[in-house]
VEXMIMAR-443278 format. One line per field, with one value per residue (C-alpha): z, x, y. Coordinates in nm, 3 decimals. Each point is the difference from the previous one (the first is absolute). Layout:
# VEXMIMAR-443278
c3 [Z/...]
c1 [X/...]
c2 [Y/...]
***
This chain:
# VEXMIMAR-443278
c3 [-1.329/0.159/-0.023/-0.360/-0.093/0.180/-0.168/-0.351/0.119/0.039/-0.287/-0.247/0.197/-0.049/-0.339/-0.091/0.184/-0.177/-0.308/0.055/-0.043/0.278/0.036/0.000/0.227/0.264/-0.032/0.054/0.307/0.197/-0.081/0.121/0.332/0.086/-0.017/0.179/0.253/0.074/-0.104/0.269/0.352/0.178/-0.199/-0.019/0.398/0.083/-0.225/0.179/0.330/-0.098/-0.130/0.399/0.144/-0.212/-0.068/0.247/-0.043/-0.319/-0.074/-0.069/-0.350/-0.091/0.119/-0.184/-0.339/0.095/0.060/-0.346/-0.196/0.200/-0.182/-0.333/0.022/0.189/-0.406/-0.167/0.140/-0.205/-0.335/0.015/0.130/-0.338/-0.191/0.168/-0.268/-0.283/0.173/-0.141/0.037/-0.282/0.134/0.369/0.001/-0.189/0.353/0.298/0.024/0.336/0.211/-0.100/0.402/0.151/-0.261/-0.202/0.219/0.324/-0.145/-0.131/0.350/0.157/-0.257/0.072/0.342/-0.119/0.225/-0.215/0.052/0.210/-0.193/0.318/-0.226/0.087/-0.185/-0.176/-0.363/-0.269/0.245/-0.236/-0.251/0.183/0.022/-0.348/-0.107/0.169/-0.119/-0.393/0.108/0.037/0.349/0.117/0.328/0.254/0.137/0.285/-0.042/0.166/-0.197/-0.115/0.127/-0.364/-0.144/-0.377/0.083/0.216/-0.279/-0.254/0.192/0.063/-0.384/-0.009/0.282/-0.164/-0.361/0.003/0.204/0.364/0.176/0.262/0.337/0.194/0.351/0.186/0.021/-0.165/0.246/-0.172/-0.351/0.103/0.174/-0.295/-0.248/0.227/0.062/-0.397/-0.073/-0.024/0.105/0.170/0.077/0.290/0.043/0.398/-0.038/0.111/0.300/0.143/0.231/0.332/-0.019/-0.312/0.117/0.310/0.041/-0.106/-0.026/-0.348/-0.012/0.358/0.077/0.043/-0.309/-0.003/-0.260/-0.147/0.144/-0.265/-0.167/0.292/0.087/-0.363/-0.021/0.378/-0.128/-0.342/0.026/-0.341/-0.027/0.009/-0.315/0.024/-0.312/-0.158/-0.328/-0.031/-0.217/-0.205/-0.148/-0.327/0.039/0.053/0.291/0.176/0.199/0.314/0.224/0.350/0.073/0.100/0.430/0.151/0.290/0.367/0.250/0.367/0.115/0.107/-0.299/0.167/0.082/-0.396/-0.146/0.162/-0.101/-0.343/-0.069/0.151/-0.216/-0.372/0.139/0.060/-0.349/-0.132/0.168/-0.154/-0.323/0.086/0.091/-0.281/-0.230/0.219/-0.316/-0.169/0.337/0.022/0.300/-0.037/0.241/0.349/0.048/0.410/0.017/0.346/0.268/0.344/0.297/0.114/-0.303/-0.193/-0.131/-0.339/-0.145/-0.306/0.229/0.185/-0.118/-0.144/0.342/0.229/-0.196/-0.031/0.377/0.073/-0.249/0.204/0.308/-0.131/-0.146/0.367/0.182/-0.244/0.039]
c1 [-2.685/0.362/0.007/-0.062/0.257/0.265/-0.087/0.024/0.310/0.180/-0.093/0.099/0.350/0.063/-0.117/0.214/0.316/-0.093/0.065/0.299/0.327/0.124/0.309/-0.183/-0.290/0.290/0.151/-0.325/-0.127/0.310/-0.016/-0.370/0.078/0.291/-0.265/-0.210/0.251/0.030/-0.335/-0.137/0.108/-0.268/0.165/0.324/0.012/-0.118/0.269/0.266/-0.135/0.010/0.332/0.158/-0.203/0.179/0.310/0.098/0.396/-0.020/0.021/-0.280/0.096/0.041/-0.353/-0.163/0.168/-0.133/-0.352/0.010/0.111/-0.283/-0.218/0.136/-0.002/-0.392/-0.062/0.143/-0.279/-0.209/0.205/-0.028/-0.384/-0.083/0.195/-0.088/-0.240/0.226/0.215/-0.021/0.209/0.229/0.093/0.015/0.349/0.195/-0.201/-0.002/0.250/0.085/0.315/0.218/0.077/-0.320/-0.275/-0.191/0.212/-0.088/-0.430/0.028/0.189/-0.319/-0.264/0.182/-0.110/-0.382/-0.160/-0.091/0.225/-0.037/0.170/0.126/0.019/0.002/0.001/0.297/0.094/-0.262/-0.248/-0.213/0.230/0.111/-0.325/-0.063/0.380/-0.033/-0.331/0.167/0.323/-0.305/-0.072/-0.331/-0.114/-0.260/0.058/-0.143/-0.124/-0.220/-0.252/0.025/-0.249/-0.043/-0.237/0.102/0.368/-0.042/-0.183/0.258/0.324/-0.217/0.010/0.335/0.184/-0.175/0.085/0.300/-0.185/0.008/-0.253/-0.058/-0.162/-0.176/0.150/-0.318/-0.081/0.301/0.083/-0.267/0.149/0.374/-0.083/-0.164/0.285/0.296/-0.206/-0.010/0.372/-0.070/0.181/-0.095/0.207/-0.075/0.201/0.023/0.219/-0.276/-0.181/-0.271/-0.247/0.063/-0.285/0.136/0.388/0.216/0.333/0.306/0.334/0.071/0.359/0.011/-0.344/-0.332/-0.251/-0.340/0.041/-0.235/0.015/-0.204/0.304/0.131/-0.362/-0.018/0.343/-0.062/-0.344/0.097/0.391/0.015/0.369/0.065/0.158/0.181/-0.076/0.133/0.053/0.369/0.019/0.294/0.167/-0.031/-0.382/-0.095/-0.102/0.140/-0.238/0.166/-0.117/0.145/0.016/-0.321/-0.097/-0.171/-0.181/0.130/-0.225/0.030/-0.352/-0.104/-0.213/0.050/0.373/0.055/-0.191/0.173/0.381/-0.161/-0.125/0.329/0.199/-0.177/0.045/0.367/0.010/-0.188/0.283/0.234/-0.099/-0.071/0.319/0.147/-0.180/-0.120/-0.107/-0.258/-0.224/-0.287/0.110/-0.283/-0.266/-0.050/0.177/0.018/-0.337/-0.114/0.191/0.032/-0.145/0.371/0.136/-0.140/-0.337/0.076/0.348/-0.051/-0.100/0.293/0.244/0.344/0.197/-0.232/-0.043/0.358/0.013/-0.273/0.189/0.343/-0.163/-0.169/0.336/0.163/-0.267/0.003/0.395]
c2 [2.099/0.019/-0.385/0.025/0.265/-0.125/-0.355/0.201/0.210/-0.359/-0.155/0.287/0.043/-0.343/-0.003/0.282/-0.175/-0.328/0.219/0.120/-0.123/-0.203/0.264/0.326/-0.183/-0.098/0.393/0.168/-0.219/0.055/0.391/-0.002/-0.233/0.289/0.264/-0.214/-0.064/0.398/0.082/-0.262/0.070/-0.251/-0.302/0.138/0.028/-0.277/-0.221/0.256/-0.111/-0.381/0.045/0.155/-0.330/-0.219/0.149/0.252/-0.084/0.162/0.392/0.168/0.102/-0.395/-0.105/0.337/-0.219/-0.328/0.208/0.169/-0.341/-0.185/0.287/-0.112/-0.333/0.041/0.204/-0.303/-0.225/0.273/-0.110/-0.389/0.021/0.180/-0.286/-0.323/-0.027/-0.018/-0.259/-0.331/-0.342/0.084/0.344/0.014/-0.165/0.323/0.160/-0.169/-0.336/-0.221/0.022/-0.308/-0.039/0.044/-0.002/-0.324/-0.222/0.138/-0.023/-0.348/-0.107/0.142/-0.150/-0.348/-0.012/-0.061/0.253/0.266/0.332/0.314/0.295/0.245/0.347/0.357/0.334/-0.029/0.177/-0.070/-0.201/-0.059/-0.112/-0.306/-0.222/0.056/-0.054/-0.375/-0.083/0.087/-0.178/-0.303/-0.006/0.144/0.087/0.174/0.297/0.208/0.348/0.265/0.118/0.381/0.241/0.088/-0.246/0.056/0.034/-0.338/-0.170/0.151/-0.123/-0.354/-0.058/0.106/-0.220/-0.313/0.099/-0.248/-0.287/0.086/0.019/0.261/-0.075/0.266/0.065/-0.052/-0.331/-0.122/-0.292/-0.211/0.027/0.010/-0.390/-0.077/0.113/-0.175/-0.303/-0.009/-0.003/0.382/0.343/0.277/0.337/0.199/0.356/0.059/0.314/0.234/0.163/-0.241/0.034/-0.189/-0.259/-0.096/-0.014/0.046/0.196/-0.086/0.188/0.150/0.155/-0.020/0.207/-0.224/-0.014/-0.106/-0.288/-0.245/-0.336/-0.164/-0.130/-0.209/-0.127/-0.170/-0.121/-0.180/-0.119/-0.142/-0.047/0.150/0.115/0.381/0.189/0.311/0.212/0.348/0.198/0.159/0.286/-0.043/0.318/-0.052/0.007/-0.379/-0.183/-0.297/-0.226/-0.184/-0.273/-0.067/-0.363/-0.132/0.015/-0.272/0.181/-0.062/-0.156/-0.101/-0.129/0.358/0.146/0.360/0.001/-0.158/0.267/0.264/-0.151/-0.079/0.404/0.102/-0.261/0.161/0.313/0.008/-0.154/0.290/0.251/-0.192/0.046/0.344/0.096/-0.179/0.231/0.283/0.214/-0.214/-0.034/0.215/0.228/0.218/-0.205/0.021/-0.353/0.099/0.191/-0.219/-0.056/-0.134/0.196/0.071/0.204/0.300/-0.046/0.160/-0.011/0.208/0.287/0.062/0.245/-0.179/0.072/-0.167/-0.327/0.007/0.000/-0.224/-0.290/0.071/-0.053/-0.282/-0.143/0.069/-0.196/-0.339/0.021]
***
């Protein structure tokens, strides 16, 4: 019964901001992600702790903005989810266009090399708008996401992400169709931006602190040699969205499958702070990116009061010096 409200709860909000004029839709989100953002203390602790890992330099008044506009940018994903429906070929370019620099060239440089692609993506702005903005731009892929515990609401967002000709791949047992999509000319995006569990990933520094990170991404570039595409929405001010591609990675390899996943994960992962710190406001702060950690340092980040982490990353910063 709580599955199936909260399935009915999401489909009338985002048929009532489907309705809505774009304007008012945008005004009322980010109004209702600032209450949020004071309203929820879990999230909004956790994205303040996140925020002193990654940027401790910066005063504490600066990272609680970066928190809030994470918030509003997080509600935005809310605005273009209720919409992707409406999107169509002839439309999606007064939306979502490519960075002349490092856009369509960057993709086609990539498709050239007649491997199939590997999109590297994380949770940046409108997530959900960019698959579906490429696939309308013409250029389909696969995707890989974890099923929701909600069985209507994962059925629901299922119809959704392949409403503009993707196709989305669950995450277990994905390696399967992912080889079967690159050894077709295909593409498949992975996000590795998360928390993972160790058996899945290893540890690799994130902003300078290690982070259990996927290394699923590394093992299919090394198997297939499928190039490696950077991809992320920028929200523009004036409401659109800018998709840009890094230039495509060939995967680095020495002999030693263990050694080259490691550099690999640590390689898409300094790309990923990079972007990040680029744009620090449209990440999604509020996960538990450093949840695990090594045996040596605090078992659980988010529960140490502000002082103490702040200590524990200076000491940490002393020691790597």
């Amino acid at each position: 019964m709580v599955s199936r409200f909260t399935y009915w709860l999401v489909r009338i909000a985002a048929f009532i901001l489907r309705l809505l004029p774009r304007p008012l839709g945008v005004t009322m989100l980010r109004a209702l992600a600032v209450m949020a953002y004071y309203l929820d203390f879990r999230h909004r602790r956790i994205a303040r702790t996140n925020l002193t890992i990654a940027f401790p330099e910066l005063p504490r008044k600066s990272r609680n903005r970066i928190a809030l506009k994470s918030f509003q940018n997080t509600a935005m994903n809310l605005l273009e989810i209720s919409r992707l429906s409406a999107l169509t070929r002839q439309n999606i370019a007064s939306l979502v266009t490519y960075d002349p620099e490092n856009g369509i060239n960057n993709y086609r440089e990539a498709c050239a090399k007649g491997k199939g692609i590997l999109y590297l993506t994380g949770h940046f702005s409108a997530w959900e708008l960019l698959p579906a903005a490429h696939a309308l731009h013409g250029h389909p892929l696969s995707f890989v996401t974890r099923p929701l515990d909600n069985a209507p609401l994962d059925r629901y967002m299922h119809n959704l992400r392949e409403s503009n000709g993707n196709r989305v791949i669950s995450k277990k047992n994905s390696v399967r169709q992912i080889l079967q999509e690159l050894k077709s000319g295909g593409a498949a995006g992975i996000l590795i931006d998360q928390n993972t569990s160790l058996h899945e990933g290893m540890f690799v520094d994130f902003f300078g602190l290690p982070a259990a990170t996927t290394t699923g991404l590394a093992v299919l570039a090394l198997h297939t040699e499928a190039p490696v595409l950077a991809g992320y929405l920028t929200p523009m001010r004036d409401g659109r969205y800018i998709i840009r591609f890094l230039p495509p990675i060939e995967a680095m390899r020495t002999g030693n499958m263990q050694q080259d996943i490691a550099s690999n994960t640590r390689k898409f992962n300094e790309i990923l702070e990079r972007i990040i710190r680029e744009q620090p406001e449209s990440w999604l702060w509020g996960h538990k990116r450093w949840k695990f950690q090594p045996l040596e340092n605090p078992q659980d980040l988010y529960a140490l009061p502000p002082k103490k982490l702040m200590d524990f990353l200076k000491k940490r910063r002393l020691l790597n010096c």
